[in-house]
OpenMM code with the backbone's topology and positions (N, CA, C; nanometers):
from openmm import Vec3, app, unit

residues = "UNK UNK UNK UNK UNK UNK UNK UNK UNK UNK UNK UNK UNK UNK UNK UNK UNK UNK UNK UNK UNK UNK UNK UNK UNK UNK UNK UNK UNK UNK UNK UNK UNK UNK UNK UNK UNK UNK UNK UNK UNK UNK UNK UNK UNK UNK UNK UNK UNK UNK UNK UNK UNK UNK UNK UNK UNK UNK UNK UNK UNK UNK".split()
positions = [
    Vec3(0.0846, -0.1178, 0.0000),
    Vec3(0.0000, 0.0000, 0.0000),
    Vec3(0.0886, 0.1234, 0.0000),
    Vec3(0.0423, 0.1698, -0.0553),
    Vec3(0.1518, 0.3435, -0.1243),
    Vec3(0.0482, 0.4640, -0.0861),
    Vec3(0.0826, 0.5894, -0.0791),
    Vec3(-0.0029, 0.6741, -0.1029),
    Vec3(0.0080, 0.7552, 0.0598),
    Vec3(-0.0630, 0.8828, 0.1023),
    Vec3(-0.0991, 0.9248, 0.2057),
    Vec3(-0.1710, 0.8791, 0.3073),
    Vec3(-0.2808, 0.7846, 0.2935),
    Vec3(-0.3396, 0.7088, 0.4003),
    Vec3(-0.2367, 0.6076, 0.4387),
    Vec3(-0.1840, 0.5330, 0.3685),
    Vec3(-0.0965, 0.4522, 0.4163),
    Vec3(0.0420, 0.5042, 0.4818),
    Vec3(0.0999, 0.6231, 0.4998),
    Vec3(0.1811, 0.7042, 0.5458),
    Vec3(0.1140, 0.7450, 0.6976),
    Vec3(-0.0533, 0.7840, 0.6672),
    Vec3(-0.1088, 0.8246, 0.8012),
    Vec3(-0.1319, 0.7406, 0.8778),
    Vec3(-0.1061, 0.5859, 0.8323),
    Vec3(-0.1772, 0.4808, 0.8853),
    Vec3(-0.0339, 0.4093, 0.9637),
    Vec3(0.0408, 0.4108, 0.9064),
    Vec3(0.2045, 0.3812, 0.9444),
    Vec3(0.2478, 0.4106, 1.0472),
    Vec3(0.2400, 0.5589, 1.0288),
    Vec3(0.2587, 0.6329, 1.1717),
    Vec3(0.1783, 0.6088, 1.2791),
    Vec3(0.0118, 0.5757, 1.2600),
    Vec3(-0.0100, 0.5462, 1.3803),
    Vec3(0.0018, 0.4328, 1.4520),
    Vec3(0.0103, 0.3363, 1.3560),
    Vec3(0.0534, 0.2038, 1.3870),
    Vec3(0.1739, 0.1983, 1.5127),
    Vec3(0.3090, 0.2653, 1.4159),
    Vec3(0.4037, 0.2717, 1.4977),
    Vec3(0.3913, 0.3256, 1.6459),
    Vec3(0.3146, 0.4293, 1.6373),
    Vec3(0.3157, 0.4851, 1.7820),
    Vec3(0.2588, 0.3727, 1.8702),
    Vec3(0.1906, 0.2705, 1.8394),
    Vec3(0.1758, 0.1440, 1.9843),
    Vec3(0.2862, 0.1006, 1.9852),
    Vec3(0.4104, 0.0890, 1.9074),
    Vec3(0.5076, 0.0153, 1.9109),
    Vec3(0.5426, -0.1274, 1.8251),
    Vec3(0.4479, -0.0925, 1.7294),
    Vec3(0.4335, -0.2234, 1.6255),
    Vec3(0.5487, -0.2374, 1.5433),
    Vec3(0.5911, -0.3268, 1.4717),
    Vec3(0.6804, -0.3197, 1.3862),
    Vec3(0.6415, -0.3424, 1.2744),
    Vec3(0.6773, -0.3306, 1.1180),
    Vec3(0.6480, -0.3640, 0.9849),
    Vec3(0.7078, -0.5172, 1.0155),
    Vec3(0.6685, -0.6002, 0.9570),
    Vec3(0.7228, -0.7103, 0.9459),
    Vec3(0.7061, -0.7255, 0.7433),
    Vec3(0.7853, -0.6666, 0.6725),
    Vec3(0.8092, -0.6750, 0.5345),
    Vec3(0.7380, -0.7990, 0.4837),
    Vec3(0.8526, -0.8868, 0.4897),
    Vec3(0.8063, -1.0187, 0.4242),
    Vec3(0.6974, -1.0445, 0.4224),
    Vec3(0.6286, -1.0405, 0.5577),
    Vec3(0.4768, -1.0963, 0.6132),
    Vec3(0.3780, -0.9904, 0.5624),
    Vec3(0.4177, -0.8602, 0.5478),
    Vec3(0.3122, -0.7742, 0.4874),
    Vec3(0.2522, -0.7406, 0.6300),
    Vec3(0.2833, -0.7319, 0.7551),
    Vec3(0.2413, -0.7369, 0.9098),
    Vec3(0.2738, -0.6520, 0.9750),
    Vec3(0.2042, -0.5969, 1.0449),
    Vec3(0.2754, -0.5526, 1.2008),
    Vec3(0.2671, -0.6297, 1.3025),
    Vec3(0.3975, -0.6553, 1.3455),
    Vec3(0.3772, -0.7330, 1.4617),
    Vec3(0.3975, -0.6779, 1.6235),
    Vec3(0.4197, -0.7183, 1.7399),
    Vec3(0.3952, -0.6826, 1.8444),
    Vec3(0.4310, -0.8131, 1.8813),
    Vec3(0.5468, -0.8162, 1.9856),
    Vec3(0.5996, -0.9620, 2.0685),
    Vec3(0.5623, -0.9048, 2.1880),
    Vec3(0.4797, -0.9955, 2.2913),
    Vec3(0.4439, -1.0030, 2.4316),
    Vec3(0.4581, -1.0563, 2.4627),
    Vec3(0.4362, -1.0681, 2.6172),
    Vec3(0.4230, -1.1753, 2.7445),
    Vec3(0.2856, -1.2403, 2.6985),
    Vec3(0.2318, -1.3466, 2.6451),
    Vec3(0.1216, -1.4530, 2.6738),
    Vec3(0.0625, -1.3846, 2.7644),
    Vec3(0.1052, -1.3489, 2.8736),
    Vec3(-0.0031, -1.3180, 3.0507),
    Vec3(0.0023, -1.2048, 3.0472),
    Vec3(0.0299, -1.0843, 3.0285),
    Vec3(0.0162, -0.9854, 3.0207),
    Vec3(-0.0498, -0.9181, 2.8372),
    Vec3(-0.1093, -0.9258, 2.7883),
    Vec3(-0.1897, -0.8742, 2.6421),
    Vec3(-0.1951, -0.7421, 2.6779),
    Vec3(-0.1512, -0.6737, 2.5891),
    Vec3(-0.1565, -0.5254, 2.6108),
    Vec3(-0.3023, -0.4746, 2.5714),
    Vec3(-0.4020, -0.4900, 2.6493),
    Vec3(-0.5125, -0.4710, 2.5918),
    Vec3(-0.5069, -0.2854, 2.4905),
    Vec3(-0.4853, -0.2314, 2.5726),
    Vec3(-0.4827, -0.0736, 2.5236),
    Vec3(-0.4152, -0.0723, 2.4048),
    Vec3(-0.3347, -0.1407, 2.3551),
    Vec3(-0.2472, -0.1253, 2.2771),
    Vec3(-0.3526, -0.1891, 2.1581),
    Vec3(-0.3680, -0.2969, 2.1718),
    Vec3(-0.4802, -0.3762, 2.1040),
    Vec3(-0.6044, -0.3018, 2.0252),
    Vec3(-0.6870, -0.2430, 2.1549),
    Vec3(-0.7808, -0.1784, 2.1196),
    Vec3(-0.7727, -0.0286, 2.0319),
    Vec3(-0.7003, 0.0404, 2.0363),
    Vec3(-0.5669, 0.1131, 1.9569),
    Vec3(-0.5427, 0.0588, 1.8559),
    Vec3(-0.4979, -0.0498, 1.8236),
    Vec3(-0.4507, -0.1015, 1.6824),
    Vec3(-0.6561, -0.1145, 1.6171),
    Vec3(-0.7321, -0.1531, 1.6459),
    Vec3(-0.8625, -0.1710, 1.6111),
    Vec3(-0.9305, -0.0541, 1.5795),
    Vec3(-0.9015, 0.0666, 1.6805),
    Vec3(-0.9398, 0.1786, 1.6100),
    Vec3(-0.8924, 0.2018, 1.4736),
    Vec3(-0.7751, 0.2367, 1.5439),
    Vec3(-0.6572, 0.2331, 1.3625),
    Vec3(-0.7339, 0.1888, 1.2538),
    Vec3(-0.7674, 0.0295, 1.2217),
    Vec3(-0.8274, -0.0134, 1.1452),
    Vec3(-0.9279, 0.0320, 1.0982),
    Vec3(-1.0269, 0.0686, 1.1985),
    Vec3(-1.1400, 0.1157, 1.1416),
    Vec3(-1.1567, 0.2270, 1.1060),
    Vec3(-1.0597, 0.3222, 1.0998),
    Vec3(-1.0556, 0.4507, 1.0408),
    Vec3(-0.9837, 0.4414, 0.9169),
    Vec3(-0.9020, 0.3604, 0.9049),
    Vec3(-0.8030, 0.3557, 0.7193),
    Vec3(-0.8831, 0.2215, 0.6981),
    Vec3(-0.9884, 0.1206, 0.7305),
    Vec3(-1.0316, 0.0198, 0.6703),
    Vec3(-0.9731, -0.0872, 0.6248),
    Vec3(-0.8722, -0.1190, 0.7058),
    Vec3(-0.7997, -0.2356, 0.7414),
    Vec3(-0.8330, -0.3451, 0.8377),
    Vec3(-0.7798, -0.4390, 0.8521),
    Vec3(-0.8095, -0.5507, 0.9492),
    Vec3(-0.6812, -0.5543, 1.0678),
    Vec3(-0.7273, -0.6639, 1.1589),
    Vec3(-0.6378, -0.6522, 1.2984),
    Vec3(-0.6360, -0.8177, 1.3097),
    Vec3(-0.5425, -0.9178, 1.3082),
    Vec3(-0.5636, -1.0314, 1.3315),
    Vec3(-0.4522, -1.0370, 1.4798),
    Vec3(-0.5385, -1.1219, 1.5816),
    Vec3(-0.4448, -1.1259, 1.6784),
    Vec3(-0.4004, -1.2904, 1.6889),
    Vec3(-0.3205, -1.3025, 1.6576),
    Vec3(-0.1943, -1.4380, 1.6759),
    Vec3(-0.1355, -1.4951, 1.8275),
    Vec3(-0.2104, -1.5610, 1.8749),
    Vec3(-0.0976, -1.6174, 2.0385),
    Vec3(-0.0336, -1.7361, 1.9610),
    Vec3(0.0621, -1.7396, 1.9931),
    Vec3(0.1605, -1.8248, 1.9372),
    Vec3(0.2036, -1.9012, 2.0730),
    Vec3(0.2371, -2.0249, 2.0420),
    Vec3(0.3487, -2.1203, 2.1779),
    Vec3(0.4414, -2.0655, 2.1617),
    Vec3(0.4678, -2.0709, 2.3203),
    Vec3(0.5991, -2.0967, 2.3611),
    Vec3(0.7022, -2.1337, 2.3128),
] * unit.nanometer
topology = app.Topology()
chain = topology.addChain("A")
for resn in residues:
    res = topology.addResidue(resn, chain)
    for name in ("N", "CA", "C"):
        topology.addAtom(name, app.Element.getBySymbol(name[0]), res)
């Protein structure tokens, strides 16, 4: 994705602390399992719904 929304959308992303993950086309976010940053979460969901994107959340093992 190219263009100004995706520049406005970048930036806010980053400010939770997400990373681009290139390859994957992703932002990701590594946590503690027991601690979920809910705020951070709910934040990334706004995001979405203002540039019309999606939010998939991944718990992965150990």
């Amino acid at each position: 994705m190219d263009g100004p929304r995706w520049d406005e959308q970048r930036e806010a992303v980053k400010e939770t602390g997400a990373i681009f993950q290139k390859s994957a086309g992703t932002w990701i976010i590594e946590t503690d399992r027991d601690a979920l940053p809910v705020d951070t979460v709910n934040r990334l969901y706004e995001i979405a719904a203002e540039y019309g994107t999606q939010v998939h959340v991944i718990i992965g093992k150990d």
